[in-house]
C-alpha positions as CSV (number, residue, x, y, z in Angstrom):
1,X,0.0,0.0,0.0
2,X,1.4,3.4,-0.9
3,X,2.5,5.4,2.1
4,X,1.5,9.2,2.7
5,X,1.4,11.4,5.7
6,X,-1.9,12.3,7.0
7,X,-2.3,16.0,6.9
8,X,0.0,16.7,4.5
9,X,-0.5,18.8,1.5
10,X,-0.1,17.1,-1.8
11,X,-0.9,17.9,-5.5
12,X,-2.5,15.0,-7.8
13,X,0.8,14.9,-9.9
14,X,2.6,14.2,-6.5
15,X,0.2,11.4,-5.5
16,X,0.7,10.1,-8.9
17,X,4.6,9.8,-8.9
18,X,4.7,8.5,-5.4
19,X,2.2,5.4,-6.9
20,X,3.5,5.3,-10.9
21,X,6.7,7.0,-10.3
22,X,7.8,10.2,-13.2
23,X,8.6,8.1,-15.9
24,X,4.9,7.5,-16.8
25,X,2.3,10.5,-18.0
26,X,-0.7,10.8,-15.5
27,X,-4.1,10.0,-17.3
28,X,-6.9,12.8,-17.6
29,X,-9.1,10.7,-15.3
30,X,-6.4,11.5,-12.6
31,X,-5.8,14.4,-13.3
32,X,-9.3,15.4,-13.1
33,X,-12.1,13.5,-11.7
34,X,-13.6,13.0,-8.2
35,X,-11.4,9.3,-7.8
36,X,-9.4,7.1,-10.1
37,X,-8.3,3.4,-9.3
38,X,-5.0,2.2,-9.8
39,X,-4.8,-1.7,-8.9
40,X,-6.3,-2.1,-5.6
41,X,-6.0,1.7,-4.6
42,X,-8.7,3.9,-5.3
43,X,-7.3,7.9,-5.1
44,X,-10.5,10.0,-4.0
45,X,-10.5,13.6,-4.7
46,X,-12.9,15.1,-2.2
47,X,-14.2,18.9,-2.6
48,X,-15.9,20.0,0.8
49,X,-18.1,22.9,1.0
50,X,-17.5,24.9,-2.2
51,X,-19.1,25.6,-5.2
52,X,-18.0,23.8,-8.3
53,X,-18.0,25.2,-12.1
54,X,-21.9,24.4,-12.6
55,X,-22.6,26.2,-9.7
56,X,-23.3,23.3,-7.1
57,X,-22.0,23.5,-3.8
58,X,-20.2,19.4,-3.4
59,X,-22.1,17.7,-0.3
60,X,-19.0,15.5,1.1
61,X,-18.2,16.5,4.3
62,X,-15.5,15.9,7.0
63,X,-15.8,16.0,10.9
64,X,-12.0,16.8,11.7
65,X,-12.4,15.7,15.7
66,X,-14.0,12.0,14.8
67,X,-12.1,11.9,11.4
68,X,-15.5,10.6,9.6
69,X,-16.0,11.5,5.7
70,X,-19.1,11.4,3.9
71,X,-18.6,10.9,0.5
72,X,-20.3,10.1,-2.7
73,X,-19.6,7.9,-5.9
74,X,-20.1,9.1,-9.4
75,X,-23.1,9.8,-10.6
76,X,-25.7,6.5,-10.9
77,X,-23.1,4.5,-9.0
78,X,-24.4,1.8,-6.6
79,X,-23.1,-0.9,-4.1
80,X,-23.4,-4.2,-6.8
81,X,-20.9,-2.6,-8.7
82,X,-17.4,-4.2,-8.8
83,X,-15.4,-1.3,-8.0
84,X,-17.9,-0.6,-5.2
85,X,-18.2,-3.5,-3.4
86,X,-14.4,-3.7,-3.5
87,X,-14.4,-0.5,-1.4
88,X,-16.9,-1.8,0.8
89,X,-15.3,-5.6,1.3
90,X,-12.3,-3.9,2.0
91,X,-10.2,-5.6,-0.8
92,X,-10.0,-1.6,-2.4
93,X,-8.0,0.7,-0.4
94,X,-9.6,4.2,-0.5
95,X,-7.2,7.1,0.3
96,X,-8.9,10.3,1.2
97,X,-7.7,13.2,0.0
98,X,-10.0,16.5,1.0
99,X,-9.5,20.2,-0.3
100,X,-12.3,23.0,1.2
101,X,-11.0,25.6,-2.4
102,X,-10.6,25.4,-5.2
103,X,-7.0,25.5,-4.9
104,X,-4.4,22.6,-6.3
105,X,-3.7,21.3,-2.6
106,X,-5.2,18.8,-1.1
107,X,-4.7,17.1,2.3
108,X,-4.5,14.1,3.0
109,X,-6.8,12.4,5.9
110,X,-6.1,9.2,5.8
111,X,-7.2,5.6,4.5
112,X,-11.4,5.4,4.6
113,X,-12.8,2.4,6.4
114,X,-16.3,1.8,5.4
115,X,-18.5,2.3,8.3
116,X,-22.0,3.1,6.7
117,X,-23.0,3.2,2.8
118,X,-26.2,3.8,1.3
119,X,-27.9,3.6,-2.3
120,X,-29.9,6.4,-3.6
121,X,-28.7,9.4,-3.0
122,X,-30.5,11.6,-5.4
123,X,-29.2,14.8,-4.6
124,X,-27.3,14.8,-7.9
125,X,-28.0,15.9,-11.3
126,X,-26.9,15.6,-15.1
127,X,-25.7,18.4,-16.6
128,X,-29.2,19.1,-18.6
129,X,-30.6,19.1,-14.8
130,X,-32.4,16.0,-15.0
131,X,-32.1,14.1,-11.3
132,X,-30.4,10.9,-11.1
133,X,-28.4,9.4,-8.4
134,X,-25.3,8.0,-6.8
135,X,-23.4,5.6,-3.6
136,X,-23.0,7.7,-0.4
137,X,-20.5,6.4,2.0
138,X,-19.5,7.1,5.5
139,X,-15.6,6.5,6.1
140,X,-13.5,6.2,9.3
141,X,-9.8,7.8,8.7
142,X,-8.9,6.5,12.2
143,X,-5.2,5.2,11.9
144,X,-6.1,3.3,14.8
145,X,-8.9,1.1,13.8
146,X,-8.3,-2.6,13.2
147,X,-9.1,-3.7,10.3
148,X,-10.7,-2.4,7.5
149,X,-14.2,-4.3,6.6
150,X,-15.7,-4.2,9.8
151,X,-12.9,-5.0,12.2
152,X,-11.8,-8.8,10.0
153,X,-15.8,-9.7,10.2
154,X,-16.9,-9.6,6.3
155,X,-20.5,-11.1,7.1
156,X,-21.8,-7.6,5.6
157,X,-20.5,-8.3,2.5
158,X,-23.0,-11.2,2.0
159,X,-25.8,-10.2,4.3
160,X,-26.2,-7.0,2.4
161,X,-27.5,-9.2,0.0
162,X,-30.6,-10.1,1.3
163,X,-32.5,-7.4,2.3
164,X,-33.4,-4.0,0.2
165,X,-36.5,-3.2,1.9
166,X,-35.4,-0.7,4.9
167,X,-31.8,-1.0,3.7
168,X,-30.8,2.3,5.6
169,X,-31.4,1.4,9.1
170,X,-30.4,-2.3,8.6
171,X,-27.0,-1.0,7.9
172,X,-26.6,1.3,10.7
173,X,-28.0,-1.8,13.1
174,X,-25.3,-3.8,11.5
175,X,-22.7,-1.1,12.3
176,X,-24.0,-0.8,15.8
177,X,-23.4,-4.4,16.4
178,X,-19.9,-5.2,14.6
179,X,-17.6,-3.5,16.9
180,X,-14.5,-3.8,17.5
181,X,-15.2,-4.6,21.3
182,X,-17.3,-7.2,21.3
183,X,-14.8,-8.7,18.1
184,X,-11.2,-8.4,20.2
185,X,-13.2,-9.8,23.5
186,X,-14.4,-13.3,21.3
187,X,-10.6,-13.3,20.6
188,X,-9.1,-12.3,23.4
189,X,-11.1,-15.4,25.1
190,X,-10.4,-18.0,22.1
191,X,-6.5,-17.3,22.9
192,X,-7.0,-17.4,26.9
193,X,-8.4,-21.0,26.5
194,X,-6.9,-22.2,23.6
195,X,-3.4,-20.1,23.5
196,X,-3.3,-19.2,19.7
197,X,-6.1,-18.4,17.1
198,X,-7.2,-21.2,14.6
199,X,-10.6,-21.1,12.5
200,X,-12.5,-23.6,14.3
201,X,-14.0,-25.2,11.2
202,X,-10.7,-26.4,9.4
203,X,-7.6,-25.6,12.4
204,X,-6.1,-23.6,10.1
205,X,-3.5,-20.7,12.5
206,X,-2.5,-17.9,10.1
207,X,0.2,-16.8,12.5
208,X,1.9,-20.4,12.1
209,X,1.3,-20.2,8.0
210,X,2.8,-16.6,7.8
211,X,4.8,-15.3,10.8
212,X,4.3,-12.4,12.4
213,X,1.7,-11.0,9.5
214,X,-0.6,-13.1,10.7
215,X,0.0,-13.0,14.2
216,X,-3.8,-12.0,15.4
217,X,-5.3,-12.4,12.4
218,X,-8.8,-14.4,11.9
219,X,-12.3,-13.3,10.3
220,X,-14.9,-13.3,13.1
221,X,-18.6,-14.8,11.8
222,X,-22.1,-14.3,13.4
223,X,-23.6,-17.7,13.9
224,X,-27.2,-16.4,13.5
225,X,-27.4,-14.0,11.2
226,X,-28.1,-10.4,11.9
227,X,-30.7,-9.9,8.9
228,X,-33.0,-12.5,11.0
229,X,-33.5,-10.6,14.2
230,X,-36.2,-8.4,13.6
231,X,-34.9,-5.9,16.5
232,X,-31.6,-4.6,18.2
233,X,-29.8,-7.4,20.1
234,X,-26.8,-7.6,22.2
235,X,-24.3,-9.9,20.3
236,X,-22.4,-12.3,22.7
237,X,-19.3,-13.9,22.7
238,X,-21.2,-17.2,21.9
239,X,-23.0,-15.9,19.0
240,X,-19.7,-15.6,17.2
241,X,-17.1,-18.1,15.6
242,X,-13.2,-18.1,14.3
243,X,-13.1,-19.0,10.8
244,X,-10.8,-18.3,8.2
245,X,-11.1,-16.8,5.1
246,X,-11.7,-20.1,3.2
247,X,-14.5,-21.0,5.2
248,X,-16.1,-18.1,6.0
249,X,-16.9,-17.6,2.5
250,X,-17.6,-21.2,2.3
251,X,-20.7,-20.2,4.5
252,X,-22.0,-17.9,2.4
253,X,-20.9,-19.3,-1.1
254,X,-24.7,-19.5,-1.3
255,X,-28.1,-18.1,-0.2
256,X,-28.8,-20.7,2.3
257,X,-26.4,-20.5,4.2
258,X,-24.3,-23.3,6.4
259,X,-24.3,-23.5,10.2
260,X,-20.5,-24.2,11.2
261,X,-21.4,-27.9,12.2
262,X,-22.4,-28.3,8.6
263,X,-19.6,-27.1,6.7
264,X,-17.3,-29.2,9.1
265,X,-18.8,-32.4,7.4
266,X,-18.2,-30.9,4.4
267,X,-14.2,-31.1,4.9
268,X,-12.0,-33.5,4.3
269,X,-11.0,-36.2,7.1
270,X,-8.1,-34.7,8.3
271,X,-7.0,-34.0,12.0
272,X,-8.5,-31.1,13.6
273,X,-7.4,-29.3,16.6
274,X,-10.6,-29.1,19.0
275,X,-10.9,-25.6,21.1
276,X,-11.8,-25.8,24.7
């Protein structure tokens, strides 16, 4: 991931040689729109509280004491699109850069951590004046968070899938309940009776597969699924299991998806390590 300082001033030609380096000519996109991508790095270019040539004043803001962006996609983008569910799975970094003028300079705030998005924010309009629409998104450029996607829990990624009506304040429950509180205590109690973290479908340790990259490391999955309660509930430690990437998404390669006990049958014989 390319490194920058957060709250530094930069231009977009010095963001561009610090990822492509001088040799190659940045592209107009780049050089001009509200965010380009460049392999899994998306560059946003956020104008806060100004007017821009047609007149408009931009809507993203920035809340400097709980570093929180709003920010919106392009015009008629929406969360099944590739590029934005890669911001929202986490497998996109987004850095935020934020200028309140017109001027060249932006600063930089920091990588975005997807706390909130929502579909349908109409608020935007072709150039003719016709209304259409766009993603809004609410970041986190805490440098001390986690993890990006919900503190290593990606069940939002699939359980965004199955519900549209009330979409809004399903999100904001979800939020409410994936914390990084209630994520670090299941772990800190899997390690206290077990004395390493393993996915407790398959055994597999990502500390003992890749060193001290993966020491702490495992996705954290929901056993009941927070789309089925019908109301705000308090998520326990028992409500939640270690599983790695392969079998997490394993669960939710489809609709219906499998209870841990069932994907365990699925694997192959081999010798599992049992938690306490």
């Amino acid at each position: 991931m390319t490194n920058f300082e957060k709250h530094k001033m930069y231009r977009r030609q010095q963001i561009w040689e610090a990822v492509v380096g001088k040799d190659q000519r940045m592209t107009r996109n780049f050089q001009q729109s509200g965010y380009e991508r460049l392999d899994d790095e998306l560059f946003a270019f956020i104008n806060i509280g100004y007017k821009g040539n047609a007149g408009q004043i931009f809507p993203n803001q920035y809340d400097r004491a709980s570093e929180t962006v709003r920010w919106y996609g392009k015009k008629k983008t929406h969360s099944n699109q590739p590029l934005m569910r890669g911001i929202i799975d986490g497998s996109v970094i987004v850095h935020c850069f934020a200028r309140w003028n017109p001027k060249p300079q932006f600063e930089y705030l920091g990588v975005g951590m997807v706390i909130n998005y929502r579909d349908g924010f109409d608020q935007v309009f072709e150039s003719d004046g016709t209304q259409t629409h766009c993603i809004e998104f609410e970041l986190s450029c805490r440098s001390d968070l986690e993890s990006r996607a919900f503190i290593n829990n990606f069940d939002q990624v699939y359980e965004e899938m199955v519900s549209e009506e009330g979409k809004e304040k399903y999100v904001r429950h979800k939020t409410r309940e994936r914390n990084s509180e209630i994520i670090q205590a299941k772990k800190d109690d899997f390690y206290a009776r077990n004395g390493r973290l393993f996915c407790e479908a398959c055994g597999f340790d990502f500390q003992q597969t890749y060193g001290e990259r993966g020491d702490g490391f495992i996705e954290c999955h929901h056993n009941v699924p927070l789309h089925e309660a019908d109301s705000v509930r308090q998520t326990r430690i028992s409500d939640l299991t270690l599983l790695c990437s392969n079998c997490h998404r394993m669960v939710h390669r489809r609709r219906q998806w499998l209870t841990v006990d069932e994907l365990k049958t699925l694997l192959s014989p081999i010798s599992l390590p049992k938690a306490n």
